[in-house]
C-alpha positions as CSV (number, residue, x, y, z in Angstrom):
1,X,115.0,37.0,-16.3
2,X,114.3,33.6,-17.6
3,X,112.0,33.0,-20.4
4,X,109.5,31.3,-18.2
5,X,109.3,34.8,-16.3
6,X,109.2,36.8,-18.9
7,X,106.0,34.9,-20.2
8,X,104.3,34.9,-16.9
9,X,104.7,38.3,-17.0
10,X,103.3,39.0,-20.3
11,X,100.1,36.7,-19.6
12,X,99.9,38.9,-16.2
13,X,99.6,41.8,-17.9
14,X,97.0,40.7,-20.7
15,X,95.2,39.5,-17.9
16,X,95.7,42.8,-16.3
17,X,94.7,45.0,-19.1
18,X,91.9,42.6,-20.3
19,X,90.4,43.9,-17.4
20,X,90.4,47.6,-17.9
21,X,89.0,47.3,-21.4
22,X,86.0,44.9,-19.8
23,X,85.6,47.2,-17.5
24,X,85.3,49.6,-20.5
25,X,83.2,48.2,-22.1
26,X,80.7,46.5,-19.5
27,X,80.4,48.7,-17.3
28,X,77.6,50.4,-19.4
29,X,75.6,47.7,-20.2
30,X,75.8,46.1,-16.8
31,X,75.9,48.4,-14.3
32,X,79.1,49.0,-11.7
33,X,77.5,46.2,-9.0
34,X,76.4,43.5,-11.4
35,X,80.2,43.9,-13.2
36,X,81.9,43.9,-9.9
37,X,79.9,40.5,-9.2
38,X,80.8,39.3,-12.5
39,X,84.4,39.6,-12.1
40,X,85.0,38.4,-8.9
41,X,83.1,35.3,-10.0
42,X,84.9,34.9,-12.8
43,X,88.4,35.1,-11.1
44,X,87.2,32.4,-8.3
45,X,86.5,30.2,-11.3
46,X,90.2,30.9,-12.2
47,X,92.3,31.0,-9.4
48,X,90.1,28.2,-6.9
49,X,91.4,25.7,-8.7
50,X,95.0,26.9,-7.4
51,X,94.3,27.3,-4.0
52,X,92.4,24.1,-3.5
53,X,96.0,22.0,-4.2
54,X,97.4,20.8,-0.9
55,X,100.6,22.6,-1.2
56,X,99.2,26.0,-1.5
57,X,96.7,25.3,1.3
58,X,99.8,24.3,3.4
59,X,101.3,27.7,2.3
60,X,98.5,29.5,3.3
61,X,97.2,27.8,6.5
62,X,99.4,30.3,9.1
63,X,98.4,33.3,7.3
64,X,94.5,33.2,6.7
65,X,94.3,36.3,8.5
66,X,96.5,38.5,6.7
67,X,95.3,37.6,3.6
68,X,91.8,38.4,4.3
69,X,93.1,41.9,5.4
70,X,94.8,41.9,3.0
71,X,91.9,41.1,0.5
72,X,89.6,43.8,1.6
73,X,92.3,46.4,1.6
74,X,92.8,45.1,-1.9
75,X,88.9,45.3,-2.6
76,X,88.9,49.1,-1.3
């Protein structure tokens, strides 16, 4: 594994686990909806900025369906 893996990896999973302990930790004083909300906000602040580059709307252009099936399954 390269070293540029093995540091996406890492930042994956603090993302990952940062997550959980929001979770932990919000979910009482906001409410499951409301932190729901707040999360998927937040990551479309994060990853939009990804998608909107030409080459990953290229990418994705054949295979908008799937990945919306995909996203709700995920959302389940």
């Amino acid at each position: 594994m390269a070293l540029s893996d093995l540091l996406r990896l890492l930042l994956l999973a603090a993302i990952w686990g940062s997550s959980y302990l929001f979770m932990r930790v919000a979910a009482p004083g906001f409410g499951p909806l409301p932190l729901v909300t707040l999360r998927l906000a937040g990551a479309a602040v994060f990853f939009m900025p990804w998608l909107l580059q030409a080459r990953n709307r290229a990418l994705m252009r054949g295979h908008v369906l799937e990945l919306c099936c995909l996203g709700v399954l995920n959302s389940a």
